[in-house]
mmCIF file of the C-alpha atoms, coordinates in Angstrom:
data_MODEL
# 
_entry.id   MODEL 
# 
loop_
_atom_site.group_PDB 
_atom_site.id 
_atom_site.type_symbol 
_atom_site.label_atom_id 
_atom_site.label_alt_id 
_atom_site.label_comp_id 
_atom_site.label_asym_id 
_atom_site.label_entity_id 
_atom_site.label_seq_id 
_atom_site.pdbx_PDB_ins_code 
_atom_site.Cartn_x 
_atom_site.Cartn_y 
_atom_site.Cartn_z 
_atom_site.occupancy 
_atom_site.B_iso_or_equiv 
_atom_site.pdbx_formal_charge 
_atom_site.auth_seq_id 
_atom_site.auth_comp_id 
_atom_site.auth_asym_id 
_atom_site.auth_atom_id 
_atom_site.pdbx_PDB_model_num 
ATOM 1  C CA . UNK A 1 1  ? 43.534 -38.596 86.194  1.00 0.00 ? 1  UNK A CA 1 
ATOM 2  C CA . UNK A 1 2  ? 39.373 -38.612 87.086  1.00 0.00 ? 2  UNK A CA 1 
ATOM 3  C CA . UNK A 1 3  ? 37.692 -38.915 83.685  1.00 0.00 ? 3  UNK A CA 1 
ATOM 4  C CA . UNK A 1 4  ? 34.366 -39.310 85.651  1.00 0.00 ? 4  UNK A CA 1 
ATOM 5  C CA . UNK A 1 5  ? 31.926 -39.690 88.476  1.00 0.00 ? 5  UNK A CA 1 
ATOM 6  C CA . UNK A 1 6  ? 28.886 -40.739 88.428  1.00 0.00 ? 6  UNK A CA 1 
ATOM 7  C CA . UNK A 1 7  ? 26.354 -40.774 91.683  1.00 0.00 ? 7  UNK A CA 1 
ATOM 8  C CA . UNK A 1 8  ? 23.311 -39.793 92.973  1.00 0.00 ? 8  UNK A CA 1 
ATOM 9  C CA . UNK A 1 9  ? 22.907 -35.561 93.768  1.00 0.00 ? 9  UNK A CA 1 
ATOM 10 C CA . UNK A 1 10 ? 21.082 -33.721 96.477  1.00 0.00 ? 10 UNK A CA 1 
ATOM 11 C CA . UNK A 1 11 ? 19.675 -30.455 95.346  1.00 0.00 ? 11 UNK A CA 1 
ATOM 12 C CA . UNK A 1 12 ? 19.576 -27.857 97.851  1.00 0.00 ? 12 UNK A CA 1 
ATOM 13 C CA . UNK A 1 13 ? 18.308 -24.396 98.484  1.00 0.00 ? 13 UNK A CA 1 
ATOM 14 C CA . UNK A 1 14 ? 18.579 -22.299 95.849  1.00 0.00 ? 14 UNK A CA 1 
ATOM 15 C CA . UNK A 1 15 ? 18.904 -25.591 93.334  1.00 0.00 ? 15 UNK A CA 1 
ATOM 16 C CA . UNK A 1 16 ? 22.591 -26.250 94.727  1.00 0.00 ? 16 UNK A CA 1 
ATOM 17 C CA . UNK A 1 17 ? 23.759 -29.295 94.164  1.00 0.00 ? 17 UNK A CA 1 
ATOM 18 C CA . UNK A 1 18 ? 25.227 -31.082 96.643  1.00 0.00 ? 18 UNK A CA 1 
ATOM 19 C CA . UNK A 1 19 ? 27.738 -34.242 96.024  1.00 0.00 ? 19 UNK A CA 1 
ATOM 20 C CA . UNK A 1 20 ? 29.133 -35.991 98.675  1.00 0.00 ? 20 UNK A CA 1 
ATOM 21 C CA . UNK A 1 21 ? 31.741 -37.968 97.422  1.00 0.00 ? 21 UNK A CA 1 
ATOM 22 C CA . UNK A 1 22 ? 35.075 -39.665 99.889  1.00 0.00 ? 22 UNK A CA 1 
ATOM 23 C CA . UNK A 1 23 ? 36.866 -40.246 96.117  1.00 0.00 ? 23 UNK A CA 1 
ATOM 24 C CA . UNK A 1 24 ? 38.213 -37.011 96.129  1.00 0.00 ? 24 UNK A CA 1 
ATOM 25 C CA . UNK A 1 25 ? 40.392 -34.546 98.629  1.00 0.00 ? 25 UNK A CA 1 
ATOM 26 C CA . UNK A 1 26 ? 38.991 -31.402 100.026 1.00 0.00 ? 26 UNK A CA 1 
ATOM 27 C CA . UNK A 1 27 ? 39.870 -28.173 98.245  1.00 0.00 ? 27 UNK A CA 1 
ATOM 28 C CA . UNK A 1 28 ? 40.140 -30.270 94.778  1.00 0.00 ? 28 UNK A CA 1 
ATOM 29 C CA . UNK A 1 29 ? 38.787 -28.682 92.342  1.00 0.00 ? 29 UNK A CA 1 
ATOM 30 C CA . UNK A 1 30 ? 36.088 -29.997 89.860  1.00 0.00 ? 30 UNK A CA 1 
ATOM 31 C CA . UNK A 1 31 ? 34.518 -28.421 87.042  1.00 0.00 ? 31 UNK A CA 1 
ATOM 32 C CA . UNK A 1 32 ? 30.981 -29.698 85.419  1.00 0.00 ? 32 UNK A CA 1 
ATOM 33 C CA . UNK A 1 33 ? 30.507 -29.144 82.117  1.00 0.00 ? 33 UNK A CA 1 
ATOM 34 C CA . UNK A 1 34 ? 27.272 -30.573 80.173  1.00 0.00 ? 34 UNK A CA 1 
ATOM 35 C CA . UNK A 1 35 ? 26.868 -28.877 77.163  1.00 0.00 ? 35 UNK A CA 1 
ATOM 36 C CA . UNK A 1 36 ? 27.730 -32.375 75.217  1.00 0.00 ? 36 UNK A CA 1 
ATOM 37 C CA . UNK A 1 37 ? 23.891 -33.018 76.211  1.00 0.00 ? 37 UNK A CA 1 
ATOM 38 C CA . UNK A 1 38 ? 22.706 -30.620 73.546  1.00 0.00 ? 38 UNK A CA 1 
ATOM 39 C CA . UNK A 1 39 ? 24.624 -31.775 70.925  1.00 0.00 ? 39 UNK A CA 1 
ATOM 40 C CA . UNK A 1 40 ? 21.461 -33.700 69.633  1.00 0.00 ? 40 UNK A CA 1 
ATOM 41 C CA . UNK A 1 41 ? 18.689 -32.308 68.311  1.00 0.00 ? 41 UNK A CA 1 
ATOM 42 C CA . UNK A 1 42 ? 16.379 -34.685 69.187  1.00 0.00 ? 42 UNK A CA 1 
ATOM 43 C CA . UNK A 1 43 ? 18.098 -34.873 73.034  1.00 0.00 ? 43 UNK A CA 1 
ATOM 44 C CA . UNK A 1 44 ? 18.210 -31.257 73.295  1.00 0.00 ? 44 UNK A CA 1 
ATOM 45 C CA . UNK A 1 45 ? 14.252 -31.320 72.520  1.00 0.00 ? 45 UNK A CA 1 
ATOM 46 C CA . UNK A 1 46 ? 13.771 -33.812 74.804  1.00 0.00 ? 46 UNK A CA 1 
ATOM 47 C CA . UNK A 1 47 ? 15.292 -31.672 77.980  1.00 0.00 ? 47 UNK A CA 1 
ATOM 48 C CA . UNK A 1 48 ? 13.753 -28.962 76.913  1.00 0.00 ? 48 UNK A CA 1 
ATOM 49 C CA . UNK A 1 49 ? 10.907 -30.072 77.159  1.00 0.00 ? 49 UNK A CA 1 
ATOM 50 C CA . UNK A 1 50 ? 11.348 -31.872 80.801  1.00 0.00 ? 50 UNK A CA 1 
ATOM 51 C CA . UNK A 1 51 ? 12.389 -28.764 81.590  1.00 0.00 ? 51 UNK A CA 1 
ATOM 52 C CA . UNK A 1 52 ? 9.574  -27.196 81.110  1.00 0.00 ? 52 UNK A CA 1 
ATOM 53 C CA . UNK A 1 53 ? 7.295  -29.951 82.303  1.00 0.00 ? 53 UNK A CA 1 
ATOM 54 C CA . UNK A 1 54 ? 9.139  -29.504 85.620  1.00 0.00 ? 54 UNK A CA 1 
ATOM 55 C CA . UNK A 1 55 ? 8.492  -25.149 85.709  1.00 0.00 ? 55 UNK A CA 1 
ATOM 56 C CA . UNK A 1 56 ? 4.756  -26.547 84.641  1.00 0.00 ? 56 UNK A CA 1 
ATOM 57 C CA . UNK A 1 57 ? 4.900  -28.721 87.935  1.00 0.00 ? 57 UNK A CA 1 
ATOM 58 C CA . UNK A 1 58 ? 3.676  -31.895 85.386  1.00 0.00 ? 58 UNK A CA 1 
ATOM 59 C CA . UNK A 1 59 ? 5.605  -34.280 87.038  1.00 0.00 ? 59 UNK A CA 1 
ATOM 60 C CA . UNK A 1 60 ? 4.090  -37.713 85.306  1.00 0.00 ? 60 UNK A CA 1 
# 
């Protein structure tokens, strides 16, 4: 069993995310789940607030 890919994403329209990936069959199924990453305070804070920097467009 796949415990995990990791690689580089292309957003597209709409902020889809695009993987292209040869590792796995068409029609498989995948499921992304990334709730883990606010398990921390102190990481959930720190998205957050990316998050928002990127709305803001402060990129630096």
């Amino acid at each position: 069993m796949l415990t995990g890919i990791k690689q580089k994403a292309n957003v597209g329209k709409n902020g889809k995310i695009e993987l292209p990936t040869t590792d796995l069959a068409e029609g498989t199924i995948v499921e992304d789940e990334t709730t883990y990453l606010f398990q921390s305070e102190v990481n959930k804070q720190c998205l957050l607030k990316a998050r928002e920097n990127l709305e803001k467009r402060n990129l630096i």
